[in-house]
SEVO-671960 format. One record per residue (C-alpha): residue number from 1; x, y, z; residue in three letters; chain. Coordinates in steps of 0.001 Angstrom, whole numbers, m for minus. Layout:
REM SEVO-671960
@pos=NUM	x=X	y=Y	z=Z	code=ALA	unit=A
...
REM end
This chain:
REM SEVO-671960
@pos=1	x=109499	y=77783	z=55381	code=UNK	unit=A
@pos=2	x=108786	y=76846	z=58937	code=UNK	unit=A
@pos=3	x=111928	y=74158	z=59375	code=UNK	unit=A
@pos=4	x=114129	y=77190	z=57936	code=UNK	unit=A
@pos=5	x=112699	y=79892	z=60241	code=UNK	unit=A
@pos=6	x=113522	y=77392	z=63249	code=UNK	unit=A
@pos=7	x=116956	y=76710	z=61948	code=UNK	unit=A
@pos=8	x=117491	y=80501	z=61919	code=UNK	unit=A
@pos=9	x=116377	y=81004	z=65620	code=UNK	unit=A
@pos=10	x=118003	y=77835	z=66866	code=UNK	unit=A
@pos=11	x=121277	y=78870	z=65336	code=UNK	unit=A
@pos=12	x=120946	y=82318	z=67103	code=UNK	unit=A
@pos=13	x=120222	y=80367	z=70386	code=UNK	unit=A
@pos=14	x=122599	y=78123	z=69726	code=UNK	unit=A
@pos=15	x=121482	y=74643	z=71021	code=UNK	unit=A
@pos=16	x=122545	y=71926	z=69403	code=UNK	unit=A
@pos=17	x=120512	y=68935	z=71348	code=UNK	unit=A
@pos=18	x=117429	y=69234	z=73142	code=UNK	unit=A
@pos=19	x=115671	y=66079	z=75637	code=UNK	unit=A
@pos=20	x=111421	y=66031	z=75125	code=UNK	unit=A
@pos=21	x=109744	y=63435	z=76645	code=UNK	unit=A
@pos=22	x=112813	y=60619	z=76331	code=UNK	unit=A
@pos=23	x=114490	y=61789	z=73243	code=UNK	unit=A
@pos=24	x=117393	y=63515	z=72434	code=UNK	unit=A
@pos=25	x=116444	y=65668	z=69279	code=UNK	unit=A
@pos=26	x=118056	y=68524	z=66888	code=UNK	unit=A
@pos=27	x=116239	y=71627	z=68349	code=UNK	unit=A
@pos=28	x=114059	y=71871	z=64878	code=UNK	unit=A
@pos=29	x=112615	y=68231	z=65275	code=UNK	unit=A
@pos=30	x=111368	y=68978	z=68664	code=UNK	unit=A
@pos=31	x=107491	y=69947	z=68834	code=UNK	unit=A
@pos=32	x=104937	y=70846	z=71286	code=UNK	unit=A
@pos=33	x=101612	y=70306	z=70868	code=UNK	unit=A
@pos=34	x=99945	y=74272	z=71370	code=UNK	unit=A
@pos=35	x=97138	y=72713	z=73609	code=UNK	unit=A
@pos=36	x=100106	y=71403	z=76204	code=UNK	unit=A
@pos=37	x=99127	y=73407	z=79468	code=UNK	unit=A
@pos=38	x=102523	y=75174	z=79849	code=UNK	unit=A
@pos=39	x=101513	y=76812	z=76635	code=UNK	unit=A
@pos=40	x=97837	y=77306	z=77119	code=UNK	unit=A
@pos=41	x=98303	y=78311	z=81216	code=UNK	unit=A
@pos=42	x=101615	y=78685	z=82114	code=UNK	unit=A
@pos=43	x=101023	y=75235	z=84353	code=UNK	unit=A
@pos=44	x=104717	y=73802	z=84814	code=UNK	unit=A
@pos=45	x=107456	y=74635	z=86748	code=UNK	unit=A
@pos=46	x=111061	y=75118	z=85900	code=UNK	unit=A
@pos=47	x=114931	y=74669	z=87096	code=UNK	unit=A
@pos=48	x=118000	y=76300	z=85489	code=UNK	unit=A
@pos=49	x=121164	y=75031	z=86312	code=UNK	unit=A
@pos=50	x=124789	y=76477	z=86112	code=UNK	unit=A
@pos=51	x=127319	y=73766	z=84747	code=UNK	unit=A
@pos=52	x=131455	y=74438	z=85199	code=UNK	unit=A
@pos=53	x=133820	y=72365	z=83620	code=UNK	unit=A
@pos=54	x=131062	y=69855	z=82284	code=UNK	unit=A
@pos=55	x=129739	y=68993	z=85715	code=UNK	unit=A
@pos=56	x=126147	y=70217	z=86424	code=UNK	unit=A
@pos=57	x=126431	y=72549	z=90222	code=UNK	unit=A
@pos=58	x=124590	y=71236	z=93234	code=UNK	unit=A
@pos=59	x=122495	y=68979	z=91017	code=UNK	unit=A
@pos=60	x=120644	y=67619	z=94100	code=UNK	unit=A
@pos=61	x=119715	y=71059	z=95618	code=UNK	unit=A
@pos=62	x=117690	y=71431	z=92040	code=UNK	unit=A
@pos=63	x=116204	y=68970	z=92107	code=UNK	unit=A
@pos=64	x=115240	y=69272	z=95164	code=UNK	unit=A
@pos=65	x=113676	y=72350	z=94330	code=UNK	unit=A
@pos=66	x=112269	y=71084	z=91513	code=UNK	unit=A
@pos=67	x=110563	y=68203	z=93248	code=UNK	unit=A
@pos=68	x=109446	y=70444	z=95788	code=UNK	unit=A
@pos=69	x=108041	y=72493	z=93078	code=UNK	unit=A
@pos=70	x=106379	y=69745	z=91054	code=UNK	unit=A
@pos=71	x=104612	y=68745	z=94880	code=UNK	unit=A
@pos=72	x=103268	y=72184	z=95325	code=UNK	unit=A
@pos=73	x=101166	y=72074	z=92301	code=UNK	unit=A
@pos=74	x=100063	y=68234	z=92561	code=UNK	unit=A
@pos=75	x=102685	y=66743	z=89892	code=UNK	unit=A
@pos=76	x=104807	y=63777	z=90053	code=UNK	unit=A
@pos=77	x=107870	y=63725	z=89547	code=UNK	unit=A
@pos=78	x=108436	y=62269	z=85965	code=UNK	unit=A
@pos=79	x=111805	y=61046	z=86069	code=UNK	unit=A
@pos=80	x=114113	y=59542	z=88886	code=UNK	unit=A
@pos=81	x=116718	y=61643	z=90470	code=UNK	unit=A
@pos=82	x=119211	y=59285	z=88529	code=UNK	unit=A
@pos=83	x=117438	y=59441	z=85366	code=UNK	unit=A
@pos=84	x=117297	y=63443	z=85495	code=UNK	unit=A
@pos=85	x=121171	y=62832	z=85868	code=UNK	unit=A
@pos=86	x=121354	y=60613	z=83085	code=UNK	unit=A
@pos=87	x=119408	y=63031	z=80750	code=UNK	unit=A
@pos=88	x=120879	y=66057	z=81951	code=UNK	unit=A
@pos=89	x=124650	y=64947	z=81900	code=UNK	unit=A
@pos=90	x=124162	y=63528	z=78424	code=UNK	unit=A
@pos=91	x=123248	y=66777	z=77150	code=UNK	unit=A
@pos=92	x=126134	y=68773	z=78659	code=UNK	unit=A
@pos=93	x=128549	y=66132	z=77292	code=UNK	unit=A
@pos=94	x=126876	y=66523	z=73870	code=UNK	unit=A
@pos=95	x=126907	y=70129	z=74213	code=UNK	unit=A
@pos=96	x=131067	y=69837	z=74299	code=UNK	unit=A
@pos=97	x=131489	y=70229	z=77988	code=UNK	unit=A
@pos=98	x=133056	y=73317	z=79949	code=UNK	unit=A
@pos=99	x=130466	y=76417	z=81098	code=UNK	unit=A
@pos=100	x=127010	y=76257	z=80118	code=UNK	unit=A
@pos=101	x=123448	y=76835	z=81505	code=UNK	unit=A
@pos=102	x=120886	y=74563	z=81120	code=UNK	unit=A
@pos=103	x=117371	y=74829	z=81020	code=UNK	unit=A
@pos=104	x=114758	y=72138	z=82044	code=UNK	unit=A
@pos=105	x=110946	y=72804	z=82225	code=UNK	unit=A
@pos=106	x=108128	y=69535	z=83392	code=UNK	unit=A
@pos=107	x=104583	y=70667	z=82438	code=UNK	unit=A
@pos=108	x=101225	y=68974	z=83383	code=UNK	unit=A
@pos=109	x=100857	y=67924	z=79454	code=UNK	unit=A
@pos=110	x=98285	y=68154	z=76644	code=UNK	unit=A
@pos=111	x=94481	y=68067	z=77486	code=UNK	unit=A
@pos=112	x=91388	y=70179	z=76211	code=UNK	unit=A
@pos=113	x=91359	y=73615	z=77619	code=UNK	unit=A
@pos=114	x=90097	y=73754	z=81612	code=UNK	unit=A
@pos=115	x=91106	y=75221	z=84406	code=UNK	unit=A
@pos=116	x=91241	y=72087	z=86779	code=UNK	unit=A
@pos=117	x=93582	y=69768	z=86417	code=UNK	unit=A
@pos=118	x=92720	y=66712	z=84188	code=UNK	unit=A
@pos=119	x=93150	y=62887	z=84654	code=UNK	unit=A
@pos=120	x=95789	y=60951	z=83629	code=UNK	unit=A
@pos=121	x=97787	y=62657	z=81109	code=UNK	unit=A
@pos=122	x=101673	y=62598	z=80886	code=UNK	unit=A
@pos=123	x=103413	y=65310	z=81918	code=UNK	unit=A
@pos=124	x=105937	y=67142	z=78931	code=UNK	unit=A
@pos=125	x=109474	y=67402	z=80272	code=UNK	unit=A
@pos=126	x=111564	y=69648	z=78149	code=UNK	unit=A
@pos=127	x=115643	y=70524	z=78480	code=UNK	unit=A
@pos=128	x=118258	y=72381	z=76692	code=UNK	unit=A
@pos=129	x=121997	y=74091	z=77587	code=UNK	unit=A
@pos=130	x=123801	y=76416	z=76078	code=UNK	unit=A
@pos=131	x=127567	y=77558	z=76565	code=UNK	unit=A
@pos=132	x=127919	y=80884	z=78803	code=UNK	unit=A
@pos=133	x=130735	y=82332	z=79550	code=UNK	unit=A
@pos=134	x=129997	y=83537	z=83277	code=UNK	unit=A
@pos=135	x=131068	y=87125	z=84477	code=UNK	unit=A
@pos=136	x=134611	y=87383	z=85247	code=UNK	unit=A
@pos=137	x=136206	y=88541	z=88280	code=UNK	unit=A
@pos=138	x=137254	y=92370	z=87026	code=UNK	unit=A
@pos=139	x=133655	y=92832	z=85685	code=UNK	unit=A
@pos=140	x=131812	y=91452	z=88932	code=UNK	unit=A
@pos=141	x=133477	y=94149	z=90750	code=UNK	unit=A
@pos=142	x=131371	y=96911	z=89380	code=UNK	unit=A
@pos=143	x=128181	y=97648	z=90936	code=UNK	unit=A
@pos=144	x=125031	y=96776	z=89539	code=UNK	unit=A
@pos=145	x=122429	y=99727	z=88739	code=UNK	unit=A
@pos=146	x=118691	y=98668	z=90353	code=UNK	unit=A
@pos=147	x=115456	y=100106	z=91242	code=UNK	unit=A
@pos=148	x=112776	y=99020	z=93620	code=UNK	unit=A
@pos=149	x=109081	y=98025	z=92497	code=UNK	unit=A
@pos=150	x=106227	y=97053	z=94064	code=UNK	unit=A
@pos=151	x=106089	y=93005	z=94247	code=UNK	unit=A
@pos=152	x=103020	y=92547	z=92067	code=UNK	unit=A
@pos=153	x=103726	y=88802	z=91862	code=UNK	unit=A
@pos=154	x=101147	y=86367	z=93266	code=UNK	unit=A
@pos=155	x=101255	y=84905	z=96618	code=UNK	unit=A
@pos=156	x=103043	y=81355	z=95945	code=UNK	unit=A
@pos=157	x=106525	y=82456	z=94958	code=UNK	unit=A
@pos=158	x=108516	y=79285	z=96831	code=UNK	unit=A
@pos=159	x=106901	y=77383	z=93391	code=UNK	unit=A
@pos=160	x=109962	y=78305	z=90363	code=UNK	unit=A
@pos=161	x=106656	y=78168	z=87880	code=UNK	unit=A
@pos=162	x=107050	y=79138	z=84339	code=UNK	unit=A
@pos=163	x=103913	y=82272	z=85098	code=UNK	unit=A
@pos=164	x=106596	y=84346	z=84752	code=UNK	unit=A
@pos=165	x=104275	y=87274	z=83426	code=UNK	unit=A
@pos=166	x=104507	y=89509	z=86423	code=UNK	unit=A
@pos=167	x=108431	y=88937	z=86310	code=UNK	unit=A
@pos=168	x=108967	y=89757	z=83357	code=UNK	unit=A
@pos=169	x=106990	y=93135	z=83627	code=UNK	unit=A
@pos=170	x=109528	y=94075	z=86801	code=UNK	unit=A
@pos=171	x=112159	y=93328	z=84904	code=UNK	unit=A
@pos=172	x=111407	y=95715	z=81982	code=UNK	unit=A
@pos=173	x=110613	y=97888	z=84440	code=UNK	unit=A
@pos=174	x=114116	y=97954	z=85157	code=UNK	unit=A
@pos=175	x=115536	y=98031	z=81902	code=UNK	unit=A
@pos=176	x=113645	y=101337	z=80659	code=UNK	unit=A
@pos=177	x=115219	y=102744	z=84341	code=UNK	unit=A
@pos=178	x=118896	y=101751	z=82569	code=UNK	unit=A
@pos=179	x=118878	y=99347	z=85651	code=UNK	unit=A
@pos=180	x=119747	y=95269	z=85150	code=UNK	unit=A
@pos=181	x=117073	y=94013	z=88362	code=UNK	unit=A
@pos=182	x=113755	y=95500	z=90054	code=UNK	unit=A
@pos=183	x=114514	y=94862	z=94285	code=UNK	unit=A
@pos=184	x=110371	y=93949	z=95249	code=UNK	unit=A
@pos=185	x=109170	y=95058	z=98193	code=UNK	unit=A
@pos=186	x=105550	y=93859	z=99631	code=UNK	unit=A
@pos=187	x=104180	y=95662	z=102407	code=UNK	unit=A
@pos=188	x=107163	y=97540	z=103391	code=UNK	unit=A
@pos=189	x=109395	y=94635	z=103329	code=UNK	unit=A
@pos=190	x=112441	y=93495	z=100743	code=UNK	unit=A
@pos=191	x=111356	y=90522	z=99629	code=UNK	unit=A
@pos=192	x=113606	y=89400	z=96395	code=UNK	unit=A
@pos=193	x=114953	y=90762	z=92914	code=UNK	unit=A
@pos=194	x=112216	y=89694	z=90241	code=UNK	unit=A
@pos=195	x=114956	y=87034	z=88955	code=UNK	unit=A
@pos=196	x=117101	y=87141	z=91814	code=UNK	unit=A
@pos=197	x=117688	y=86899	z=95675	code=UNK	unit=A
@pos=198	x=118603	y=90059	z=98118	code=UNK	unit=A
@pos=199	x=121441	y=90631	z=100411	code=UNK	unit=A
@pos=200	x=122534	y=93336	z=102721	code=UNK	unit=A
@pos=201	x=126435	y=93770	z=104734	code=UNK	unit=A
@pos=202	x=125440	y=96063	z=107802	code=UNK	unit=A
@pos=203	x=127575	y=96606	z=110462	code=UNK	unit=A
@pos=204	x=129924	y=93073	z=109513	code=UNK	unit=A
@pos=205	x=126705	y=90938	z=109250	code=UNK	unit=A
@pos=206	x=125243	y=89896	z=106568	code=UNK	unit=A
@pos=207	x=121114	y=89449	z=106079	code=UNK	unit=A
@pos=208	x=119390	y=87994	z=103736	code=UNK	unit=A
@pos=209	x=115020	y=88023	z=104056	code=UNK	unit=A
@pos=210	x=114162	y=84568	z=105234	code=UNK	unit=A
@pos=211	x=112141	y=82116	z=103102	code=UNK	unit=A
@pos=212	x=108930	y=81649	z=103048	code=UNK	unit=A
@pos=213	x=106212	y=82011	z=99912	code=UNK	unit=A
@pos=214	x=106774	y=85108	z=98903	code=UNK	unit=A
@pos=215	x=110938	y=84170	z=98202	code=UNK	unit=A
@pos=216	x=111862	y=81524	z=95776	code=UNK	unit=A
@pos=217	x=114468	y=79318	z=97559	code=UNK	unit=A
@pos=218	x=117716	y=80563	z=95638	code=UNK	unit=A
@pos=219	x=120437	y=77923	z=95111	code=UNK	unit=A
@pos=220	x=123111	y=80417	z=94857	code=UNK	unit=A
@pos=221	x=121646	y=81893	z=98003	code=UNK	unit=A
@pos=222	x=121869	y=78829	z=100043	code=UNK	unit=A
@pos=223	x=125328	y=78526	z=98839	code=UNK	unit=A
@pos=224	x=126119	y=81712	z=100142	code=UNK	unit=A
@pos=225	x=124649	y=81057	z=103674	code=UNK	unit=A
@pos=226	x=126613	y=78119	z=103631	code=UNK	unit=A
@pos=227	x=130055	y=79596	z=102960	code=UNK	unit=A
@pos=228	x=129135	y=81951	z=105535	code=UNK	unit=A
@pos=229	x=128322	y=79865	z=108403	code=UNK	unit=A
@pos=230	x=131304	y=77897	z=107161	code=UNK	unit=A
@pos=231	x=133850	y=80446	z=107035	code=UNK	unit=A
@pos=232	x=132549	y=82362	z=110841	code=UNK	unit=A
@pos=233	x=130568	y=85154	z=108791	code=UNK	unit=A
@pos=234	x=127726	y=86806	z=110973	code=UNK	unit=A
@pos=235	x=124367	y=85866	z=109102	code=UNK	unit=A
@pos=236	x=120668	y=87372	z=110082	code=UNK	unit=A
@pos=237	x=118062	y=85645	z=108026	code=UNK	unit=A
@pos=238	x=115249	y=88257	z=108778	code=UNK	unit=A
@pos=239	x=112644	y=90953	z=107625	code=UNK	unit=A
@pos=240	x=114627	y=93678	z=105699	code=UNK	unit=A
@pos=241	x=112606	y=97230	z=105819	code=UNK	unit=A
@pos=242	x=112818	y=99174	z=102814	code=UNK	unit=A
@pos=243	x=114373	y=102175	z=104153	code=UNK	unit=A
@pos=244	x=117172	y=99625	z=105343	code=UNK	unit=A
@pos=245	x=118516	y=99560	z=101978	code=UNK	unit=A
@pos=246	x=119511	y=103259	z=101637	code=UNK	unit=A
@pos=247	x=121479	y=101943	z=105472	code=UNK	unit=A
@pos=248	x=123420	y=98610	z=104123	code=UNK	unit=A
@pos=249	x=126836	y=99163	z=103465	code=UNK	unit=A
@pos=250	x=127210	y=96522	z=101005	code=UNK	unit=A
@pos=251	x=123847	y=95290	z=98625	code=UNK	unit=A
@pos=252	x=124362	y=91974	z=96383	code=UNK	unit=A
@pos=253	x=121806	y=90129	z=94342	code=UNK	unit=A
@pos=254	x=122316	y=86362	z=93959	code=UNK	unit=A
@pos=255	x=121064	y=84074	z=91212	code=UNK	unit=A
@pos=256	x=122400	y=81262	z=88811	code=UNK	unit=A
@pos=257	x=123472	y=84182	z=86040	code=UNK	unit=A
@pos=258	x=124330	y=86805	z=88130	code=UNK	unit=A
@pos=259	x=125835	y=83997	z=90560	code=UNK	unit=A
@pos=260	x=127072	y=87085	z=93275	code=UNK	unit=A
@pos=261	x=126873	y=90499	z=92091	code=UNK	unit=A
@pos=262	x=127188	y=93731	z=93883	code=UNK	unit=A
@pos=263	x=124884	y=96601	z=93659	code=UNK	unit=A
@pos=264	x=126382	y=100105	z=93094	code=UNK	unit=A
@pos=265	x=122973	y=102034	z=93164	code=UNK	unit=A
@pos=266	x=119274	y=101690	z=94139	code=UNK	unit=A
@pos=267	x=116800	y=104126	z=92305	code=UNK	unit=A
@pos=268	x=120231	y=106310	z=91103	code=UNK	unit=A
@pos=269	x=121324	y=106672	z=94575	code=UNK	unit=A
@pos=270	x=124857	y=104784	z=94968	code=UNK	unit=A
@pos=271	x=125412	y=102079	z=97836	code=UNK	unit=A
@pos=272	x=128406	y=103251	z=99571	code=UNK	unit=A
@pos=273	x=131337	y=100600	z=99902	code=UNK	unit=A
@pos=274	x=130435	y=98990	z=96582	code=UNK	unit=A
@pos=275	x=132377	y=96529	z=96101	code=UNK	unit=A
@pos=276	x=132773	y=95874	z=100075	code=UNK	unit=A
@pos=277	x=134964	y=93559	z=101885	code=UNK	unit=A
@pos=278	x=132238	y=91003	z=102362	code=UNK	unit=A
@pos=279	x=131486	y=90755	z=99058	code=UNK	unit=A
@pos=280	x=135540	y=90472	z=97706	code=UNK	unit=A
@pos=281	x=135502	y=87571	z=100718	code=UNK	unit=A
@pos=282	x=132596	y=85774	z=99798	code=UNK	unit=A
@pos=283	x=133092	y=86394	z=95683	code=UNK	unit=A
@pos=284	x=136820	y=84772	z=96267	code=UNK	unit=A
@pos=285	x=134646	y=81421	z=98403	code=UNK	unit=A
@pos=286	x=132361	y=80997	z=95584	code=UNK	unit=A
@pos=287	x=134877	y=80946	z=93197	code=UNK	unit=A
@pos=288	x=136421	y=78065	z=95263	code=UNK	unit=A
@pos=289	x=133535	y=76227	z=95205	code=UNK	unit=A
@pos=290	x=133369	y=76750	z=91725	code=UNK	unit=A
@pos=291	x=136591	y=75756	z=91106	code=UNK	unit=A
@pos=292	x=136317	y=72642	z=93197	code=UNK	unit=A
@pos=293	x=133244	y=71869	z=91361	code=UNK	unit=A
@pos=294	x=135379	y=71766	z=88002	code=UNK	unit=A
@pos=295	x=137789	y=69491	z=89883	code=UNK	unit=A
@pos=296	x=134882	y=66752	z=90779	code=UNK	unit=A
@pos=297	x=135630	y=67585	z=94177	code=UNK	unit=A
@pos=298	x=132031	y=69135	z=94990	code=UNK	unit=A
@pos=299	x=129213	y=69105	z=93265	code=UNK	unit=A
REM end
């Protein structure tokens, strides 16, 4: 009864191939003890990771992240930076290649219930992907419904930690507003989407809030910043007021499913300019990279 009931939602997910702790399993065979941490506390962190064309996108900027994650809560890393590669390339290839998103969560491990952290147990490194077909151009170009929320998060968001709790509240929040992403603002200030990054177009310039703990380091966001200093476009990484928002010309959210996506309205109010010449300009670069990425000529 169980093995069927798992075959039913792993053939909804469907994931073919998942890596636990050094083995490549079908998605029913793979258990977790319920007394792991990640279960019992939510004590693990977690990447995800776009892949085009079978190659996995900016592979060392997450796991970067993820390292720099796994140091922030006093965990080793458990695998090499060429083993992760190993693992994580194997199960794109298995998964037949082209677009997918993969998943890949390290928690501290199985040990009796208590708060502080416990001696010498092994850490439980989980990954999946799944095909996705990522938004195309003509349905990119409409703008986004959002609202803002207070950021009721806790105080270390620079750690990508599966406590996702608060999150996942915003986010709902959103959804019974008809709106796809909750923009969090924390004494006055922007500080991200609840699953996403935030960036204004005023005046020609672009701004994006600067990082710090209360901003998970986006990869897509760096990207962006990137392009821009690349390609001569005006950045300000900087405090962003609230009332700015109802100002920008141009509002975007940035994350690894959304990749770039431009917002047409904030609390029912629409963002004039939506889609805006900075976005078209730095949509058409990303898709470059992209593209470049498929090639092997980027990573």
């Amino acid at each position: 009864m169980t093995t069927s009931l798992n075959q039913a939602i792993v053939s909804d997910i469907g994931v073919n191939t998942v890596y636990l702790n050094g083995e490549f399993l079908r998605p029913e065979l793979a258990m977790i003890s319920p007394f792991d941490r990640g279960f019992i506390f939510g004590d693990g962190v977690y990447e995800v990771i776009p892949v085009f064309g079978g190659r996995l996108f900016r592979l060392p900027h997450h796991l970067q992240r993820l390292h720099g994650s796994l140091a922030a809560i006093d965990l080793a890393p458990p695998l090499s930076a060429e083993q992760w590669r190993q693992a994580l390339q194997r199960l794109v290839d298995e998964a037949g290649g082209g677009d997918q998103s993969l998943y890949l969560q390290v928690t501290r491990g199985v040990a009796p219930r208590n708060h502080a952290f416990p001696k010498n147990i092994k850490p439980t490194v989980f990954a999946y992907t799944q095909k996705k077909a990522f938004a195309a151009k003509n349905t990119q170009q409409s703008g986004a419904a959002v609202i803002t929320a207070a950021d009721i998060r806790w105080l270390r968001c620079d750690i990508k930690s599966t406590s996702l709790l608060a999150a996942v509240m915003l986010r709902e929040q959103a959804e019974r507003a008809g709106a796809i992403e909750a923009i969090l603002i924390r004494d006055g200030l922007v500080t991200e989407g609840a699953a996403s990054n935030i960036f204004l177009v005023r005046d020609s310039v672009l701004i994006t809030p600067p990082k710090g703990q209360f901003i998970l380091p986006g990869i897509t966001r760096d990207l962006v910043l990137e392009l821009a200093h690349k390609h001569a476009i005006a950045v300000q990484e900087r405090n962003v007021k609230e009332g700015e928002l109802s100002q920008a010309h141009e509002v975007w959210i940035t994350s690894s499913t959304n990749e770039i996506k431009p917002v047409g309205s904030i609390n029912g109010i629409a963002v004039i300019g939506t889609p805006g010449p900075m976005y078209q300009q730095m949509y058409d670069l990303y898709e470059r990279y992209k593209q470049s990425v498929r090639e092997g000529r980027a990573e």
